[in-house]
N, C-alpha and C positions, 0 to 999 in steps of 0.2 A: 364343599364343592362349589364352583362358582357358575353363575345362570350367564351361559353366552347365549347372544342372539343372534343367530342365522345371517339377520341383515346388517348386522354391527359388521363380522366377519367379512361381510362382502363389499362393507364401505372403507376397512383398512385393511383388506386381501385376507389377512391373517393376524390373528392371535397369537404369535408363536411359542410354544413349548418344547422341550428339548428332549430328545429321542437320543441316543448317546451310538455312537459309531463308531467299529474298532475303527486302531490305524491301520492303514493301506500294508498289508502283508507282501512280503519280498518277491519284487517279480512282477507287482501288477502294474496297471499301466498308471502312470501320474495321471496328476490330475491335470485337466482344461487350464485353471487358472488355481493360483495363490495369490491370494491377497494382502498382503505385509502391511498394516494399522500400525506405524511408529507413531504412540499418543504420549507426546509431551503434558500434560493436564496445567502445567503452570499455573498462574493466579485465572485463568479461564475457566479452570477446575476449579479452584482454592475458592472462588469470589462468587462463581457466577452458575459453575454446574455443567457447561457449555459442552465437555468432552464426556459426562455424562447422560447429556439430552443423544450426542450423538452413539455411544453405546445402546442407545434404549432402541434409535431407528435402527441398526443390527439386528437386537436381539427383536425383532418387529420382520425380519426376513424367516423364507421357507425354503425348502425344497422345492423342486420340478413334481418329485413324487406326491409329498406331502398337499401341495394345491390340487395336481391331479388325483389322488383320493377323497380329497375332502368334496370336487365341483365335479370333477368326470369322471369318475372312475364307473357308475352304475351306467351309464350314457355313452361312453366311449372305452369297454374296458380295451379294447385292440392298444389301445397308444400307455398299455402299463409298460412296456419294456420299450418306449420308444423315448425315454427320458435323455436329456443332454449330459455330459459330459458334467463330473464334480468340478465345483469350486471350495477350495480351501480360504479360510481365513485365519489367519492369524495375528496378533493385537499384542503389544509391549507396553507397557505401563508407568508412570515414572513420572519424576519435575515437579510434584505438587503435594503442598503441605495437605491439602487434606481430600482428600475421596469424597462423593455423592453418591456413588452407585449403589452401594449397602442401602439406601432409602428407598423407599416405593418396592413397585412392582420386581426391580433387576435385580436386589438380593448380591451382589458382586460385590465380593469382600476383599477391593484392592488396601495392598498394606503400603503406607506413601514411604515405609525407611527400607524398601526392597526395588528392583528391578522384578516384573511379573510378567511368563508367557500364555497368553491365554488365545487356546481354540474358541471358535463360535460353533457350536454343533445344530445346525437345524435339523429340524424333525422332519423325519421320513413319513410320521403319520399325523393325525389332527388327535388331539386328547385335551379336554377341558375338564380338565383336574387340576387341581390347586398347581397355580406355576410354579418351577423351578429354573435356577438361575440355567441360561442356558448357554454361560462359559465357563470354558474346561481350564483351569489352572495347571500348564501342564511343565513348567519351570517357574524356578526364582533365583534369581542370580543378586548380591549384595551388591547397593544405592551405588551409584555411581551415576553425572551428569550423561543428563541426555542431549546435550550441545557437545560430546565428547565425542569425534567422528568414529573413536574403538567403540562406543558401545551401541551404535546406529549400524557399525560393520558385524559387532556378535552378531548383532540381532537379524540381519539378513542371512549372514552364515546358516543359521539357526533352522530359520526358516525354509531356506534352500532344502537343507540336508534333511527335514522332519516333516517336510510338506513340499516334495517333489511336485511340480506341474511343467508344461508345456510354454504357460505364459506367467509371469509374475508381474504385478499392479505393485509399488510401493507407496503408499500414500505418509504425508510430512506434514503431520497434524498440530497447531502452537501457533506462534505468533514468527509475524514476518518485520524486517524492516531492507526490503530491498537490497541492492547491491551492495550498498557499505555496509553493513552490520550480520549478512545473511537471515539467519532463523533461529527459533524454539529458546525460547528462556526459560533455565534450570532453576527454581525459585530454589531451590533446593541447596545448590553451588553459585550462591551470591550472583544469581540474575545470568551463567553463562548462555554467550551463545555459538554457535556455528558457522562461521565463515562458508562463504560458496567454497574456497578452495580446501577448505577441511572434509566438505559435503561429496566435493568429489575426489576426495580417496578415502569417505568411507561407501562410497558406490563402487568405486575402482576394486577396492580390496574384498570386498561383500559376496564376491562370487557368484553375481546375477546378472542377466542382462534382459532388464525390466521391457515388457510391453510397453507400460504405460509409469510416467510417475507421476503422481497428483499433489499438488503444494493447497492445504487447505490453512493456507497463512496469507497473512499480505503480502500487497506487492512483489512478489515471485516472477509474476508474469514478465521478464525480462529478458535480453539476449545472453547477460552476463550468468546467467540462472540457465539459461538455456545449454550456452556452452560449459556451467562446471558440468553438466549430466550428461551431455549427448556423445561421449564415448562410453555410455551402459545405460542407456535407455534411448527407446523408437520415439516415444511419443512423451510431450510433455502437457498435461492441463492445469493452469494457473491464470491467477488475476491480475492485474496491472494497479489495481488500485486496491485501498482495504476490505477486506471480509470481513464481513459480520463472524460475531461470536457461536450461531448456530450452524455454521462452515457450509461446506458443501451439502446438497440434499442426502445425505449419506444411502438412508434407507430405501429410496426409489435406485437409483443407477446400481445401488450391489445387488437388489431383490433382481432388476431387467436383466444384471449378467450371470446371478444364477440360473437365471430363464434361457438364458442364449448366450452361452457360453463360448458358441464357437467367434466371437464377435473380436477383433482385432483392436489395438488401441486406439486407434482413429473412431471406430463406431462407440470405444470404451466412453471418446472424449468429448462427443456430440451427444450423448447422454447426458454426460454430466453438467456439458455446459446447461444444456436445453431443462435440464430437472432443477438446475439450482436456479434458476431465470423466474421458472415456476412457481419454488418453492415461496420466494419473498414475492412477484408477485400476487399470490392469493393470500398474501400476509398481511397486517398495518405494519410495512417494515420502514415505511419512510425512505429513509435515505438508503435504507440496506438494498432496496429494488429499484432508486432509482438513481445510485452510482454504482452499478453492480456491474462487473465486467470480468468475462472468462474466457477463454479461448484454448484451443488445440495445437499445440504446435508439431513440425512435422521434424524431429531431432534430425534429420536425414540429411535437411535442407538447411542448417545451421552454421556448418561449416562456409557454408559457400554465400550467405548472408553475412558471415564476419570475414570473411575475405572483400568484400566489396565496402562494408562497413570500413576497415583499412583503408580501401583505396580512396574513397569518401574521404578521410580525414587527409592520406595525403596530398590531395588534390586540395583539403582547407589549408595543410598547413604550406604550401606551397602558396597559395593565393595570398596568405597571412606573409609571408615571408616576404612577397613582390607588390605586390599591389594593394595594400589597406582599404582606397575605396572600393572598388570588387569585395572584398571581404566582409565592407560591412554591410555591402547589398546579399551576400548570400548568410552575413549572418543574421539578416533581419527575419529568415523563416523561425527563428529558436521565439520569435513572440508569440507564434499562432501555435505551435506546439507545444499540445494540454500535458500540464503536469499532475503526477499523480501526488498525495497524500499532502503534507504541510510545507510550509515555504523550509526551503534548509532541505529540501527532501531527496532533491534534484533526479526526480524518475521524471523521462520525457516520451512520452508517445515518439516513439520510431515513424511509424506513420504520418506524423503530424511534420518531421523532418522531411523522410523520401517523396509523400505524396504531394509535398506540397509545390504547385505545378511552376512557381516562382524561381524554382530551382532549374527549371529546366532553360531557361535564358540564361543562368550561372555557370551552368555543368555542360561536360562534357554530352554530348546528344547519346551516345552509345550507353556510357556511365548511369546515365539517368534512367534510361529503360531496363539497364540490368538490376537497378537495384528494388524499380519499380518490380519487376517479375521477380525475386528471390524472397522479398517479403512479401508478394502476395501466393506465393510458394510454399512457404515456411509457414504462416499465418493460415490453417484450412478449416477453423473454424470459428466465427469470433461471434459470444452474447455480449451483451451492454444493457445498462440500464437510459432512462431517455434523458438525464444529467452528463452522461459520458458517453453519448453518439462517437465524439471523436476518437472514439477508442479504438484502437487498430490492431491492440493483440499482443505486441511485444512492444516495450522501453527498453531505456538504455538511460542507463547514469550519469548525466553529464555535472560532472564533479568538478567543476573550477573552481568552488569555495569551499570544497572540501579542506580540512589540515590537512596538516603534514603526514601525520602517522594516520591519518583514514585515507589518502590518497597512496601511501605504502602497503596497503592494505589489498584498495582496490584495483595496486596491479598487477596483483595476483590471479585479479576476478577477470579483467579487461582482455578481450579478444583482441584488442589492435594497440600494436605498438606505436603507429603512427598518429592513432590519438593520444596515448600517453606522453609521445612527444612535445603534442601542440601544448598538454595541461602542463607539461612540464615548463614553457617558453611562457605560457601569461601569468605564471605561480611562480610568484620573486621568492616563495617560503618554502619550496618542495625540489628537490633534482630527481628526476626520473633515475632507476634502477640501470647500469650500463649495458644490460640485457637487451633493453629499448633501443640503441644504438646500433646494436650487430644488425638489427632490421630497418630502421626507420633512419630518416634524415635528422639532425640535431638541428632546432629552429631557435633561431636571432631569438632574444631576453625581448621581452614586451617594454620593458624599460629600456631598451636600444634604440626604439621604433616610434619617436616622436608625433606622427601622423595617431598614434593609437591616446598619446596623454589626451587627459580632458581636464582645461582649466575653466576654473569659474570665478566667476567676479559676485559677493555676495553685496546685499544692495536692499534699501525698502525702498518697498511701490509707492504710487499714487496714495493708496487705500492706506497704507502704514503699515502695509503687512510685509512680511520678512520676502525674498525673492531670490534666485539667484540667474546669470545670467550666462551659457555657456562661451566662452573669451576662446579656445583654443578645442580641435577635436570634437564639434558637432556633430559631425558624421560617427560618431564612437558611440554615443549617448543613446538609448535603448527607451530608457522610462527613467524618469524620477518619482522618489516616494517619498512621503513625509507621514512621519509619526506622530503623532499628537499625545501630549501628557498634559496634565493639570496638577496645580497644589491642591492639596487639599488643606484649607483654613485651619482647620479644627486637631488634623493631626500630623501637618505637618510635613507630611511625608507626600512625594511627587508618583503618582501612578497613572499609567498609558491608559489612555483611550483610542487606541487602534493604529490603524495606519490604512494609510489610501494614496491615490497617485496623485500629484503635481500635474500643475494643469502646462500645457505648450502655448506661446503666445509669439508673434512676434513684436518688438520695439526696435523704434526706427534709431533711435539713439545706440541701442546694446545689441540688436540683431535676438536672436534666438535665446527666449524666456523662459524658466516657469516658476510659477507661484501659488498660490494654496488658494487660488476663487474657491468663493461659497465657507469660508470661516466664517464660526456663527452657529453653524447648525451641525445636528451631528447622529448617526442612526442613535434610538432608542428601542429598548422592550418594553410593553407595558406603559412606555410613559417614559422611562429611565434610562438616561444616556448611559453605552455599554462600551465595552472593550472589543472594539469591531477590527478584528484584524484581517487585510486584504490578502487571499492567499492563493489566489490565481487571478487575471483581467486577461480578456481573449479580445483580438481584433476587431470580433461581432459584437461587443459592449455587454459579454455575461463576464461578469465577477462573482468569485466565491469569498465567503468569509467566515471567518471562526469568529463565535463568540464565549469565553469564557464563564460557566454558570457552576453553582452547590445545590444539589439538592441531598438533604442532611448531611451524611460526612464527607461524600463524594462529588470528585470535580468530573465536569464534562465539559466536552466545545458543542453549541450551539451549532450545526452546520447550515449555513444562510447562502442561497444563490440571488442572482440581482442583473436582469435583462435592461441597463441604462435606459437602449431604446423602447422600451415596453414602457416605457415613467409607470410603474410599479414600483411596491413597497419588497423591501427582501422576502423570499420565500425561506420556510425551516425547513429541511429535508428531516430533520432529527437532531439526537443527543449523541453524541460518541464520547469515549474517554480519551480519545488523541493518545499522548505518548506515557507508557509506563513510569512513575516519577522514580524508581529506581537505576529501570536498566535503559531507559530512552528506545523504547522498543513500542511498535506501536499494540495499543490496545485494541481486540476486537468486540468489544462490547458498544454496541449499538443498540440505542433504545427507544422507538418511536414517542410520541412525545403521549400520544392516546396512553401508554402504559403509565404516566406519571401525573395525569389528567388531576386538576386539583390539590395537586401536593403543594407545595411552599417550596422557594428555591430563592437564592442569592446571585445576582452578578458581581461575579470578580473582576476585581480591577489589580495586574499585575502591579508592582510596589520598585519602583524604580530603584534599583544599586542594592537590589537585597541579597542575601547569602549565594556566593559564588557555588554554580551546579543547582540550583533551590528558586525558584519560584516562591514569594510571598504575599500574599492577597491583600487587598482592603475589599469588602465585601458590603454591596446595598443594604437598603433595607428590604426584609422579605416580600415578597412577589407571591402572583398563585397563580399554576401551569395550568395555560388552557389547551384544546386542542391545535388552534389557530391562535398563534400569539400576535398581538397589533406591534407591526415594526412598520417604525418612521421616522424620517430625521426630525430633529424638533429642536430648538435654539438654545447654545449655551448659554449658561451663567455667566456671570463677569467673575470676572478672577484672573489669575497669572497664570497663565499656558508656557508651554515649550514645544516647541517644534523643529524635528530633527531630520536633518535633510538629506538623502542617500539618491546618489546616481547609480543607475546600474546600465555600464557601458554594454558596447553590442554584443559581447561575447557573454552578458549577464554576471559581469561580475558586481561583487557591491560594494562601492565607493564612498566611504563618509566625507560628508560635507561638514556639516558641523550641526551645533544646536543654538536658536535661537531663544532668548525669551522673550514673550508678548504678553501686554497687559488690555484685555476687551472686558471694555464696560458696556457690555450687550448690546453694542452697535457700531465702534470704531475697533480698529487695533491699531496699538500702540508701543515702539521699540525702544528700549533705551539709547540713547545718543550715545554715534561708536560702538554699538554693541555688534550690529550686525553688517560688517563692509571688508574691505578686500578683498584682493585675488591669492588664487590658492591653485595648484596641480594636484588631483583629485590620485591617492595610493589605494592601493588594499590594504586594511587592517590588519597587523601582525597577527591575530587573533580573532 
């Protein structure tokens, strides 16, 4: 028998043991709430445990009864019969090669070549007798993918029909990547995933019409996410940016709504925001608390956000179609609008678009206040961590560099026709569906519309460093980047050292410049120049950047922010795994850096022209992980660099320039003669 301590019990509420409950006999009244746990376990299970830590805060919940015997019952016996309303839970199992739960204290013998339904049964009374697993195996249904929108439909079916309630929660537990790829990866069925428009006709057909749905994955938090669900469900709770691998606080928000049951999905989702905020919070979560971002959305208010989103787009594709200067004044707000996850990601804070008050000299004065009040309507409750203030609650996909077949995809997901039009008019590689037509206006080819090309005349400076100068369509040009690589001597082979913006200059000879000031120096970890790639730059002079790192077999990104005007060193928020190297999905394993305090770890340097779809490293010499790493730029070596020059016009497309080589003897730079000159009209890359 095991020695509980009185004051153990009252510092995590409960100890929970499992008191076993028939099912609801014919006739009674349903329950409050049902809770539907569809738990994909993917490699987050398989790697890491993660959809096991959060089985364990479940099986960590009680009764209404059960706390009130254990704390009031001798004190207050009047309030035995004045208990709330049942919560049912029920949990599906599945997508991952191996289980944790059988380990420790949970005793949960999930089999990974089955489909499994399992009840949560909390105890009606307090008993500290040797624990027992306190979920009920009450189906198994043969494997089949959980990105499969039939088996996310059984599974509600199921649930409906076996666990009658009043309100039902569906929570969408896995891995997210936004609006182009949707959710949950089947490690199972060669990395599948779930499209939004998959997602919603297995909601459509599922036979429920959820309270609340909770997306405990990335980047969810979206309109296109919003509208596949908001014909069967009120309320949606999701992130806008990545989620840590220990998801939502699971165990405080289910414990508060077996407590209070009578609670709506609005009060479900100011819970949840408000516990998960908490949870990393009083954590060392690093980056997990402080790019943390959740919000409530009001499904109600959805429709009528994508109706104005519409009229938004054809009030751009109109200004596009007449007037290019106008257009590039109002597409200059897509600079200040924070993007979520890694460049290629293309999630953009909504907020960062309608709030931004630039618009309102642009827009129409009526236009601009309605859209201003539909998302601050739709939006009714939003956490943040203090890395993503800008956070407003809902994105949206602004997909111009999407391909061909992921923008055929996405317009399925897409609420407005009349953006898909505009994507279809600057995308020489994509025609919009003729569906897009019966509503929208067909808009002039971007290659019709000369005002929009951007020529450049490529040229070295004063200094001998490479330059280009913009000759035609200044007014198009957004930001320039350049990439920086080096040879390496020894083996030969040419690997990145990051990328960073192009500086603006003007010359009185060429008009409107940029060139690479400040080559020479370059961030370092420890000492040791890194692979510092720029993955957001905001108006106010914060830049975010990844850094590529090993520690033993396993790759992470470095997450690094960087306040220019602060002349500060990069800040590390943490370790993340970025993108799945199988399924391009992102990872949510986040690791503060305190938990690897002392280990040994390598910087990678991606390996220029290596295996198509494949990432291949060259890799430092080892490093030792402090809690505060010293990041500083610090002077290259001499050697032969390349540098490769991308415009991304106003619409943020991205335009290859070319690539220059330069040879720094640790104080000049120097270009081959005729290497680097002419004019050129800046295309999209066929690929």
């Amino acid at each position: 028998m095991k020695r509980v301590y009185l004051a153990t019990i009252l510092l995590v509420l409960l100890a929970a043991l499992p008191f076993a409950r028939p099912a609801a006999a014919e006739g009674e009244d349903p329950a409050e709430w049902t809770v539907i746990f569809y738990l994909c376990g993917s490699d987050l299970e398989s790697r890491h445990g993660y959809a096991t830590g959060n089985l364990e805060e479940i099986a960590d919940c009680a009764s209404y009864s059960a706390m009130h015997g254990l704390f009031l019952e001798e004190t207050a016996p009047e309030l035995s019969d004045a208990a709330p309303g049942t919560v049912n839970v029920v949990i599906e199992t599945g997508g991952s090669r191996e289980w944790h739960a059988a380990d420790g204290d949970l005793g949960m013998q999930i089999d990974p070549g089955a489909l499994q339904r399992w009840r949560f049964d909390m105890p009606d009374r307090i008993s500290f007798e040797d624990e027992v697993c306190p979920f009920v195996l009450e189906d198994t249904q043969p494997l089949a993918s959980m990105a499969d929108p039939q088996t996310l439909c059984d599974f509600i079916r199921w649930g409906v029909e076996n666990h009658p309630a009043k309100k039902y929660a569906l929570v969408l537990w896995d891995h997210g990547l936004g609006s182009k790829e949707g959710l949950f990866i089947d490690e199972l069925f060669g990395g599948d995933t779930m499209s939004l428009d998959a997602l919603r006709t297995a909601l459509a057909e599922g036979g429920a019409q959820f309270e609340a749905v909770i997306f405990d994955a990335c980047m969810m938090g979206s309109i296109e996410t919003a509208w596949a669900i908001s014909g069967n469900a009120r309320w949606m709770v999701a992130s806008e940016e990545v989620v840590a691998g220990q998801g939502t606080a699971i165990g405080d928000w289910l414990q508060q709504l077996i407590f209070t049951p009578q609670w709506d999905g609005r009060r479900l989702g100011r819970w949840i925001c408000d516990m998960t905020q908490r949870k990393y919070a009083g954590s060392d979560g690093g980056q997990a608390q402080d790019t943390l971002t959740w919000a409530v959305i009001d499904l109600d208010q959805i429709e009528r956000v994508a109706r104005l989103f519409d009229r938004f787009f054809a009030d751009w594709g109109t200004t596009y179609a007449t007037n290019p200067f106008m257009m590039m004044n109002k597409a200059s707000v897509l600079k200040e609008a924070f993007e979520f996850g890694l460049n290629g990601d293309n999630m953009i804070d909504l907020a960062g678009i309608f709030y931004n008050p630039y618009l309102a000299v642009n827009l129409d004065w009526d236009m601009y206040s309605e859209l201003l009040d539909a998302l601050s309507d739709a939006v009714v409750y939003n956490v943040h961590g203090p890395d993503r203030s800008q956070a407003g609650g809902l994105s949206f996909c602004y997909a111009v560099d999407l391909t061909p077949s992921e923008l055929d995809a996405y317009a399925l997901n897409c609420p407005s026709p009349s953006y898909l039009a505009f994507l279809d008019a600057i995308n020489p590689t994509w025609t919009a569906p003729d569906w897009v037509y019966e509503q929208a206006e067909r808009l002039p080819e971007i290659l019709e519309l000369p005002d929009y090309q951007v020529r450049v005349e490529k040229y070295v400076d004063g200094n001998g460093a490479p330059a280009i100068a913009i000759k035609e369509g200044y007014a198009s040009v957004n930001m320039v980047l350049v990439d920086l690589y080096r040879l390496n001597d020894q083996t030969g082979r040419t690997v990145r050292l990051g990328s960073t913006l192009a500086q603006p200059d003007f010359d009185e000879a060429r008009g409107l410049i940029y060139n690479f000031n400040g080559f020479g120096v370059w961030p370092t970890v420890e000492g040791v120049h890194c692979d510092a790639e720029l993955v957001f730059k905001g108006e106010m002079g914060m830049a975010l950047y990844n850094i590529p790192v090993r520690i033993g077999s396993d790759n992470y990104l470095l997450r690094c922010g960087h306040d220019e005007f602060a002349d500060e060193p990069l800040t590390v928020y943490g370790l993340w795994e970025g993108y799945d190297a199988d399924s391009g999905v992102f990872n949510r394993n986040v690791v503060p850096l305190s938990a690897v305090v002392g280990q040994e770890f390598t910087l990678l340097y991606p390996i220029d022209g290596g295996e198509e779809g494949r990432t291949l490293y060259e890799a430092s010499e080892p490093l030792t992980m402090y809690r505060q790493l010293e990041m500083a730029p610090k002077p290259l070596a001499s050697g032969i660099y390349y540098i490769d020059f991308w415009v991304k016009d106003g619409f943020k497309r991205r335009l290859e320039v070319g690539r220059a080589e330069v040879y720094w003897d640790g104080e000049t730079l120097s270009v081959p003669e005729g290497a680097w000159q002419g004019e050129m009209t800046l295309t999209v890359p066929e690929e």
